[in-house]
N, C-alpha and C positions, 0 to 999 in steps of 0.2 A: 631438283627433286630426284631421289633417288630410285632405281630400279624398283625396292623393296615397299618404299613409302606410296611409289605410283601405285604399285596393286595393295595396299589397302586401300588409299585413295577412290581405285573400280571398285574395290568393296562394298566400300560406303554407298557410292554412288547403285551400283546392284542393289544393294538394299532397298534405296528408297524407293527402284524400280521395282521392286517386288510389290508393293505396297500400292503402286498405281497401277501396275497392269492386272492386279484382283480385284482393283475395283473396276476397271472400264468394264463395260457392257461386249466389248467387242476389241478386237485388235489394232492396237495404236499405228499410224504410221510413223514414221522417222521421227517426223518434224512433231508430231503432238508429244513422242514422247520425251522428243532432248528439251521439248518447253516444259515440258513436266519437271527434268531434271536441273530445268535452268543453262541448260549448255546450248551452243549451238548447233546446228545436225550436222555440221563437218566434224566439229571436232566428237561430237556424239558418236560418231562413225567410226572415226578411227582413234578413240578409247577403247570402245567394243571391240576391235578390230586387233589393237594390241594387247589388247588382256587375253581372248579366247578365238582370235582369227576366224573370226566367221561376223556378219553383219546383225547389226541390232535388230532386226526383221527375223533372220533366223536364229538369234540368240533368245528374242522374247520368245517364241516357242518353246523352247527348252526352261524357262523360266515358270511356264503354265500351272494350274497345280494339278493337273493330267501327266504331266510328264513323265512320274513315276511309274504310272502303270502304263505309259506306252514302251519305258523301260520294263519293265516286268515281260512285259509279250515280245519283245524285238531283243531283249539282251539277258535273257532269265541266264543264270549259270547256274546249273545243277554241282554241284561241290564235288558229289563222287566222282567227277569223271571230267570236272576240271582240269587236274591233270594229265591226264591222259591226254587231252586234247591238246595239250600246250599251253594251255590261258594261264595257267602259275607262273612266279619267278621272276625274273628281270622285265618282263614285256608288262605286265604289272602297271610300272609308272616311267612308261618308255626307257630312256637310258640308265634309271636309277639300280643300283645296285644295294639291295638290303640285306645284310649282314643280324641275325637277331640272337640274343640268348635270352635264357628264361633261368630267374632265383630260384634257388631250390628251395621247398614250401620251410623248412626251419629258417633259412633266412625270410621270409614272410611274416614267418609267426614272430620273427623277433621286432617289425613294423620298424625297419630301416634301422634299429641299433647297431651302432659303430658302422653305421654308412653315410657319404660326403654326398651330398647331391647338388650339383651348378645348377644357376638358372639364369635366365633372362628374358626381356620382352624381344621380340620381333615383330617389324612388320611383314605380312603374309598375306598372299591373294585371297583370303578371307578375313581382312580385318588384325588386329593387334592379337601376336599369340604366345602367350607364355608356354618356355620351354626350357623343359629337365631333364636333367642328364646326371647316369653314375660317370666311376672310368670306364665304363664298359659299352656305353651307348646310351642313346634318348631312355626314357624312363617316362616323358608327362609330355604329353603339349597338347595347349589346352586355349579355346578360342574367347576370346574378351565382349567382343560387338555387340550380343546381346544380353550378358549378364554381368558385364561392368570386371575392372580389372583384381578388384578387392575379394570380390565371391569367386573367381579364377581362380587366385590364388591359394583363398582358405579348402576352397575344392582338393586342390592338386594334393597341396601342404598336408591337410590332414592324414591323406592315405598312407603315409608315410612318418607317424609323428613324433619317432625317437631318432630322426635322421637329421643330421647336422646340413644345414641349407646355406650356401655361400653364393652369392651375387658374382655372377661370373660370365660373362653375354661372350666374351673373347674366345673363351674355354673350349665353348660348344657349338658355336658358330658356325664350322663348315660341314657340322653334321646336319644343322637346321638349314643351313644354305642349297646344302644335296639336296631336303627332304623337298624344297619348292620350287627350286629350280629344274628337280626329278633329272637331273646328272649327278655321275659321283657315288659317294659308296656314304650311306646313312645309317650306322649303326645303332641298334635295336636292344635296351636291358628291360624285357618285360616283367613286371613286378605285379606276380597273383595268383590264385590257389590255383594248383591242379587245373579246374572245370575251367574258368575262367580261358588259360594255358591254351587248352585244348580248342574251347573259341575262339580264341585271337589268331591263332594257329589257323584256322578256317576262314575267317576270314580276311589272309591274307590272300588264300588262293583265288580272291575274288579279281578278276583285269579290271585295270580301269575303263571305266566307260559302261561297264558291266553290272547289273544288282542281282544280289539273292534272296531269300526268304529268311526267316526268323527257324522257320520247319524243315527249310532244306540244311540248315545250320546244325541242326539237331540230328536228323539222322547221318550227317555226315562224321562227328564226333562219337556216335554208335548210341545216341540217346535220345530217339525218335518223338516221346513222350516229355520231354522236360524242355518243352517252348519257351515258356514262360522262366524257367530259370537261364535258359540261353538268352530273352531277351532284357534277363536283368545283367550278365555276364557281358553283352554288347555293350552296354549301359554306363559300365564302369571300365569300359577300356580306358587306361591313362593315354594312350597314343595316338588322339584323333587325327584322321587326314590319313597318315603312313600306316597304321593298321587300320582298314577303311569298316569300319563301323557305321558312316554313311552310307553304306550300299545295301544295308541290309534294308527290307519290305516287310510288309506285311502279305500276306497270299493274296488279298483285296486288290495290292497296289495301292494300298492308304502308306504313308510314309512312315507311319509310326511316329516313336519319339528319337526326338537328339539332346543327347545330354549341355550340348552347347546352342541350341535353339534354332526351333525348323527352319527358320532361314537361311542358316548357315547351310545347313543339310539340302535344300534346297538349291543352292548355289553352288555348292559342289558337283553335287551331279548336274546341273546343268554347267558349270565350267571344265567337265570330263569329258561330260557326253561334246560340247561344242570344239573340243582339241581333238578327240579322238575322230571324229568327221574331217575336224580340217588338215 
């Protein structure tokens, strides 16, 4: 089994942990929950243990559906002053190196006419994830787990649907291999209006490990009042994971929405929060 295949493999396996520890009444120990999973609690251990370096004990924690809001109060990043602080840039996704450009809104309007875009499936420590690419960098990747690999597709496809789409996994490969391995230089072609631009843009400056608000988003782009189109503009980032759109909250510490389903959103941040401790 291969590096890539084993972390969707945790994925799965995460998943179905999700789903039992909402239901217990109270917190599982080792052993109830690898019999949950069907494993044994060695090897339960150090599954956990290779995926996010920390133990299935304090990894179920981060799992909770509190999580988010103990994120919210322990790791809020206020966006203005993000930088300032240091939290932007390379420290981001540890060693990873992001390189991005953004289409100029006439190439937009022309919805990828006379544009080539590669694609292909990979395995990803969240599950099976389709990813697009110009020559210029990522463009789409987008997570399968739970809305199936067909509606992935016509997702990504559509937003783009005068662009010539060629089957191409070889092409783009060490850019999708930087983006999960977080080494390496992963280049970025964001494709979207202006407003859009200007959110994605924002919420890059978010550290991993780190969440921000929907409102702190807003006044950060200089548009304090227009929440709700900031959190339609989240919504429709093409570049989930590396422009992290899972970080965003709501002010509550309710999770909001994920375009690729709260689980997944869920397990990211808890697979951030659990590397950046260990």
């Amino acid at each position: 089994m291969t590096v890539s295949t084993q972390n969707s493999y945790h994925y799965s396996v995460m998943r179905r942990a999700l789903d039992v520890i909402d239901a217990a009444e109270a917190p599982l120990s080792l052993e109830e929950l690898a019999g949950r999973m069907q494993l044994s609690p060695s090897h339960f251990q150090r599954l956990f243990s290779a995926w996010v370096g920390v133990s299935p004990k304090r990894y179920q924690q981060y799992l909770t559906l509190d999580h988010a809001r103990r994120l919210l109060c322990d790791r809020h990043t206020v966006l203005d002053t993000a930088e300032e602080m240091g939290l932007s840039g390379t420290g981001r996704l540890h060693d990873l190196f992001l390189r991005w450009e953004a289409m100029s809104p006439g190439d937009v309007a022309r919805r990828g006419e006379g544009l080539t875009i590669r694609y292909g499936w990979f395995a990803s420590p969240f599950g099976e994830a389709l990813a697009m690419a110009t020559d210029k960098g990522l463009c789409g990747l987008a997570f399968a787990e739970e809305c199936g690999h067909e509606a992935a597709w016509e997702d990504m496809a559509q937003r783009w649907p005068e662009a010539r789409f060629l089957e191409d996994p070889n092409a783009i490969s060490p850019w999708v291999e930087a983006a999960f391995a977080a080494k390496g230089e992963a280049r970025l072609h964001m494709i979207g209006a202006p407003f859009q631009i200007k959110v994605w843009e924002a919420l890059l400056q978010v550290p991993t490990g780190h969440v921000t608000t929907y409102s702190d988003i807003a006044r950060a782009i200089g548009s304090p009042r227009a929440v709700r189109a900031v959190g339609t503009a989240v919504g429709r980032n093409p570049i989930s994971f590396l422009i992290p759109c899972h970080r965003a909250l709501r002010k509550s510490g309710g999770l909001g929405g994920y375009h690729w389903g709260l689980p997944v959103k869920r397990t990211m941040l808890a697979w951030e929060s659990a590397r950046t401790e260990a």
